[in-house]
C-alpha positions, 0 to 999 in steps of 0.5 A, spaced: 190 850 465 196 848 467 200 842 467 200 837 473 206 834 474 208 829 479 216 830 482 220 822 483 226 826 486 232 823 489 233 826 496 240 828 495 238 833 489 240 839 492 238 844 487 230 841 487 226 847 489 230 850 484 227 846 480 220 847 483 221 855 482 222 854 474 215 850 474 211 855 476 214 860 472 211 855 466 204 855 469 206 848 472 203 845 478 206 840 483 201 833 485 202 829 490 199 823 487 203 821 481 195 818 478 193 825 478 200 828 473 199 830 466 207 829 466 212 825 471 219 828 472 224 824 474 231 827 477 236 824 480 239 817 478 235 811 474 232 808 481 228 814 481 227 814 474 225 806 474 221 808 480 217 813 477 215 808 471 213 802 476 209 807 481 206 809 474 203 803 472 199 802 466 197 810 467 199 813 460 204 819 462 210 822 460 216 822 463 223 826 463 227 824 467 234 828 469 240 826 472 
C-alpha cells in the first residue's frame, strides 16, 4: 500500500514537482486533505511548516519539513 502524503508547499518553490516525481518513484501517493496523510511534507519556509502543524490538529502524523 503506498503512503499517503499531504504536500505544505510554499508556492515560490520552484522545484515542487520534482519533488512530486521523486514520490512516485518510492510508491508514495499525494492527498488533498492533510486528515487523509499517512506523513506531511513541508517545503519552504517555517510558516508552511508551522501551517502544517496547526492544519494538523491533534492528528498524530509525521512531518518532514525542507526548506
Amino acid at each position: 500500500m503506498p503512503v499517503r502524503v499531504f504536500m505544505a508547499a510554499n508556492s515560490q518553490f520552484e522545484e515542487i514537482e520534482e519533488v512530486k516525481k521523486l514520490l512516485s518513484l518510492h510508491s508514495m501517493v499525494e492527498v488533498d486533505d492533510v486528515h487523509e496523510a499517512d506523513l506531511v511534507l513541508a517545503v519552504g519556509d517555517d510558516r508552511c511548516m508551522l501551517d502544517a502543524v496547526q492544519a494538523l490538529g491533534e492528528k498524530d502524523v509525521p512531518i518532514l519539513g525542507v526548506n
